[in-house]
N, C-alpha and C positions, 0 to 999 in steps of 0.2 A: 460288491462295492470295494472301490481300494483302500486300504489305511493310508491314513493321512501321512505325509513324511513328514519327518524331524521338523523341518523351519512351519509348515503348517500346524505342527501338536505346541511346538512353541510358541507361536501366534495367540490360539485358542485359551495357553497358562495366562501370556501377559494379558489379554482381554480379561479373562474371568477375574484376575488380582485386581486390575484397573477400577471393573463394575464393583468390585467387591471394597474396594476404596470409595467407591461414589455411595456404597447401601452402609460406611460408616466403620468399616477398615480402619485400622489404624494406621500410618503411618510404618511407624516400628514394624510392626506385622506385615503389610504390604511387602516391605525391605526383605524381614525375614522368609517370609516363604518367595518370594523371586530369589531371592540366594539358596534356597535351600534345593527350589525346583528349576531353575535357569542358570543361572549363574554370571552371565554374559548377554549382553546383547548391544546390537550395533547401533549408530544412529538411523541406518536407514531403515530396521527391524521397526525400532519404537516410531519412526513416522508412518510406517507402513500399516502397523495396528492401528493407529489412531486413526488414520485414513479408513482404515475395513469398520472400524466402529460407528464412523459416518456415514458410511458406505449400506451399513445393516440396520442407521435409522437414527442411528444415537444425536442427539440435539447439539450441535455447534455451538450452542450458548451451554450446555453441561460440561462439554470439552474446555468452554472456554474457563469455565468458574474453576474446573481442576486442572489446569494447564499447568499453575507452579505446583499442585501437587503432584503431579505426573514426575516433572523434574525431578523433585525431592527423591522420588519412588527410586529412577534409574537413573539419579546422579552418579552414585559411584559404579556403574558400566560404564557411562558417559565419559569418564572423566580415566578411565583405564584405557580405552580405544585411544589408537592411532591415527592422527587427524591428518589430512592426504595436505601436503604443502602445493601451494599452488605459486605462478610466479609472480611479481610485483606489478604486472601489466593486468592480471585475472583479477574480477569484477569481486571476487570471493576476499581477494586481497585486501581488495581497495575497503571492502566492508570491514574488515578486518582493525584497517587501519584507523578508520574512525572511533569504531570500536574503542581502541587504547587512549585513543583522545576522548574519548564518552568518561570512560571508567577515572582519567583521571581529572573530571571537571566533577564526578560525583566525588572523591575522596577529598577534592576540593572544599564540596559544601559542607563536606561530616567536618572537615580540619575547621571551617569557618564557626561552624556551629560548638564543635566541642572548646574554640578560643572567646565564645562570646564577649566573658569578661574581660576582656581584652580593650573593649570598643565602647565606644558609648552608644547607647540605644539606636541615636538616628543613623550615626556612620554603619553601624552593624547592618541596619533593615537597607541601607540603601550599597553594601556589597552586597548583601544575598540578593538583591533585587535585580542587580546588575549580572549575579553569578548564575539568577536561573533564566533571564533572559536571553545570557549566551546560549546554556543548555537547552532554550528550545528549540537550536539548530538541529536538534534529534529528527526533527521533523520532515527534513528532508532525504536523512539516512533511511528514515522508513516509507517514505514515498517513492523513495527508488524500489525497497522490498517491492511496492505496492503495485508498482505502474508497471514494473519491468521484470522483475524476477520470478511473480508471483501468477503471473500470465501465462508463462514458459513452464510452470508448473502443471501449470491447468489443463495447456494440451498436451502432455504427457499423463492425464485422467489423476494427478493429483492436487487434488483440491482443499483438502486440510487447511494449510500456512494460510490463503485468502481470507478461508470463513473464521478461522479460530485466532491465528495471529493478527491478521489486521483489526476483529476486536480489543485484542490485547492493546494494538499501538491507538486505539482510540481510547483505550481506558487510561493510559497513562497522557493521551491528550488532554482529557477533562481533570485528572490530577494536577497536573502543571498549569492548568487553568486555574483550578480551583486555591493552589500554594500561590501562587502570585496575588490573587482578590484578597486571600485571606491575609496575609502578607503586608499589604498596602492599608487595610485596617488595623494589623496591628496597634493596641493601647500603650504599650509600655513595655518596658526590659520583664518585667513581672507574669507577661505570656507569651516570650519567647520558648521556655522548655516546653510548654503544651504545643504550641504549633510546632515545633521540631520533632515531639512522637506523635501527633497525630494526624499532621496530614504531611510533613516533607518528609521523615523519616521512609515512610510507604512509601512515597513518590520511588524515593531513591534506588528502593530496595524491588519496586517494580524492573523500573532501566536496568538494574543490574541484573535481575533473573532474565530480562528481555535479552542481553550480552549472551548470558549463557545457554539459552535456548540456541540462539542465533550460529553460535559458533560450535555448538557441540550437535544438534540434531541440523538446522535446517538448512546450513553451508555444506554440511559432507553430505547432505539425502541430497541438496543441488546438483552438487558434483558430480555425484553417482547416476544422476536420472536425466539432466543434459547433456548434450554433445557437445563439441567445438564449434560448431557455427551459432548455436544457442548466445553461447558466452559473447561472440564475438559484435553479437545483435544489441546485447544486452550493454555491453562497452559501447557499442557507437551511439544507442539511446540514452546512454547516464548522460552524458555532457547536457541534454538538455535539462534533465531535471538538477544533473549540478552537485557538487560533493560539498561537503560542511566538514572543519573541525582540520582539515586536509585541501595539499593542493592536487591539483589536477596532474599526474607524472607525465612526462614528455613521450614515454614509451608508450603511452596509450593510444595516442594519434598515429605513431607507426606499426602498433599492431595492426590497425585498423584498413590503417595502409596499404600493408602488407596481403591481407585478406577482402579487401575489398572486392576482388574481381571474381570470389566465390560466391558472391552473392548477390540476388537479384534485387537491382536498382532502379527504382523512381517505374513509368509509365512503362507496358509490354512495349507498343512499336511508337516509338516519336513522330510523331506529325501524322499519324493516320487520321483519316475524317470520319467524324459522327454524322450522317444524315439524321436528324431530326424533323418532324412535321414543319414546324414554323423556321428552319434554317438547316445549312450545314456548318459544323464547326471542326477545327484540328485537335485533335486529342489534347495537344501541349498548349493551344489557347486555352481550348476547357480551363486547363489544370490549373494556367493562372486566370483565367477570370474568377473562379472560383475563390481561388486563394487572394482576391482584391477587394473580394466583398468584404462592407466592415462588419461581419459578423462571423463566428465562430457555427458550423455546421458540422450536426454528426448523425449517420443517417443507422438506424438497427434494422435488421429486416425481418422479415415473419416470425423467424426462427430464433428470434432474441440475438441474433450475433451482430457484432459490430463489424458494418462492411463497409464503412467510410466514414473519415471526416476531414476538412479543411484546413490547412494550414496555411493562415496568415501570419502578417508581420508581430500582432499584437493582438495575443489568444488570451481571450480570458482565463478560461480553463486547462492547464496544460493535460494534450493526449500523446504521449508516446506512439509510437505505430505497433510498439507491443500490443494493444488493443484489439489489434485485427483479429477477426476470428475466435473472440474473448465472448462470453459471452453477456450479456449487458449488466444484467445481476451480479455480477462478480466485478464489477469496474466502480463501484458503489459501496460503503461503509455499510456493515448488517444494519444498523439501527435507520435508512435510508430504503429499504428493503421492502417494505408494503408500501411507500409511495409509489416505487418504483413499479410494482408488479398491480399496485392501484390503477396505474396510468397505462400499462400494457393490456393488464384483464379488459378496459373500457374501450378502447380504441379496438379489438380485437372482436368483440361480443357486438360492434357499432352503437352502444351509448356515450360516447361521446368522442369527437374530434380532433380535442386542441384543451391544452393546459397551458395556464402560463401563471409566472412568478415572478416575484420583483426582490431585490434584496441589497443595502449596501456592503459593498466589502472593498476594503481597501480604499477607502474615500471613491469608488465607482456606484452609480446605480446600475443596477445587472437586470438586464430583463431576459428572461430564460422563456421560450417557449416551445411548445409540444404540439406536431402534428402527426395525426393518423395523414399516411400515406396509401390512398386507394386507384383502383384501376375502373377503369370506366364502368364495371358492372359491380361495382363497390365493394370489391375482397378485398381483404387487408393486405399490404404489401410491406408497411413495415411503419417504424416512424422517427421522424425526422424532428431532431433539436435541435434549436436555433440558438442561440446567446449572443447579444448585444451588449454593449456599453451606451444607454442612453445620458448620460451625466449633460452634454451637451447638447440634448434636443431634448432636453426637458427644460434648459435653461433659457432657449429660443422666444424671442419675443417681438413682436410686428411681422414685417417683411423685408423680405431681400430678394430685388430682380435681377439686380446689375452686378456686375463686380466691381468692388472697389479699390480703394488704391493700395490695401494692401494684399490684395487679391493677384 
């Protein structure tokens, strides 16, 4: 059998210190013996163990609980590496640059909080109220992680950042959830200091470990494990989901530009024809009839992978096309995770058909449903979600034959 090389016996210390942090390690000690038996390591090393850790069985949810201890562990490697620059048109940048604008809407809230007395009770509660409102534009900083960066990771077989971080950015969703309710309750000047250490202090100090994770492991392990067409996929999908905190640079639309003809766009051959049983149709009809219906369609196939969905004018749910080839479980919040594989397992095993759900959001009624897709001697082919805005045929009442005059 061979011996292991260097970067594999290294692997094997920082695993064993990590486990040995989870059975109750100290901190202190953790630090000490990686200095004493490592010394160094990179960020794409410390993703690369977490990754084999997951890889060998270890729970996502145990990753996730020690995720800021891991940090602490190999901050200062972290923080001695040399961070690769990238240009102001790179997707890494653009992260980056929110980023400075995050950090300093949080130093924002500590300066607010540490001038309390300053304010009278109501002015006080209704800036922070205002200040963490802005900051929940976090939210679409980490939907771009979610939709587009973290997919691209996936089919490069690294799958860590989905399962462990995107719990991370939902923990600090229910945080920021929970400072605002508690906030709006607020009694008096008299429980200001206790809701400042015990639930926004944390808030804060989450986003901020989130900044450092962000820009010290999981931008330079990006860099390192995508290529140039990756990035360049990943820039032409942000515009959809949209930058917060920052404008959109001019120079992004002519990279894009620029690269465009490297890449493969929209439908294989235009206007070819689908013979189907009940008609023929043009590939480029399909594509708009499809895209005219008023509903949002995404189709997964046996194999859990996402091999289509619909883009209309006015999508409920925003899909990226990062999606394609994703595989459905991984497009979904962990804690969404047994419904999901609820509804796969049933349709799959043939106890059941068709799921469906209703929910308001955004002043819409959403009606969501789920069909098993089979083939005439009833294998499963895959299944098909549907999502409407019923807000307006719910509100329908009599009839209408004719059109009218403002018709």
């Amino acid at each position: 059998m061979a011996e292991p090389s260097g970067k594999e016996n290294k692997t094997a210390i920082m695993k064993d210190i990590v486990l040995q942090l989870h059975q109750g390690l100290s901190v202190d000690d953790a630090k000490e013996r990686f200095e004493r038996e490592i010394g160094d390591a990179t960020s794409t090393e410390i993703a690369e163990m977490e990754q084999s850790l997951i890889d060998e069985g270890l729970s996502t949810d145990v990753i996730k609980q020690f995720c800021n201890v891991h940090a602490l562990l190999f901050q200062s490697a972290l923080e001695k590496a040399t961070l690769q620059e990238t240009s102001p048109s790179h997707p890494v940048f653009l992260f980056k640059l929110e980023n400075a604008e995050i950090g300093k809407l949080v130093a924002g809230l500590k300066d607010l909080v540490a001038r309390k007395d300053e304010y009278g009770f109501d002015a006080f509660r209704d800036e922070l109220h205002a200040q963490l409102r802005h900051l929940k534009g976090i939210y679409v900083h980490y939907e771009r992680k979610e939709q587009l960066l973290f997919p691209f990771l996936e089919k490069k077989g690294f799958m860590g950042p989905s399962k462990v971080m995107w719990g991370k950015h939902n923990e600090v969703r229910d945080m920021m959830k929970a400072a605002v309710a508690q906030l709006e309750e607020l009694s008096g000047p008299d429980k200001v200091q206790d809701y400042a250490t015990t639930t926004l202090s944390p808030l804060l100090e989450e986003i901020e470990g989130m900044i450092f994770k962000e820009e010290n492991i999981l931008f330079p392990t990006s860099l390192e494990k995508l290529d140039p067409n990756d990035w360049v996929e990943i820039l032409k999908q942000s515009d959809e989901i949209g930058y917060v905190f920052i404008e959109k640079p001019e120079e992004t639309e002519d990279l894009i530009r620029h690269l465009r003809s490297a890449l493969q766009e929209g439908a294989a051959i235009e206007g070819d024809a689908i013979a189907l049983p009940s008609g023929t149709i043009a590939l480029d009809e399909l594509m708009c009839l499809l895209n005219t219906l008023p509903l949002d369609l995404t189709f997964v196939d046996r194999d859990d992978t996402v091999k289509y969905f619909s883009e209309g004018s006015e999508r409920i749910f925003h899909r990226p096309r990062s999606i394609i080839g994703r595989k459905v479980q991984n497009c979904h919040p962990p804690q969404s995770m047994d419904v999901v594989e609820k509804i796969l397992t049933s349709f799959k095993d043939g106890t059941r058909d068709s799921y469906e759900f209703w929910l308001n959001l955004q002043g819409k009624l959403v009606h969501i449903r789920y069909f098993a897709v089979r083939d005439k001697t009833r294998q499963y082919l895959g299944t098909l979600e549907v999502t409407q805005d019923i807000t307006g045929i719910k509100q329908l009442e009599g009839e209408k034959r004719l059109l009218g005059e403002r018709d």
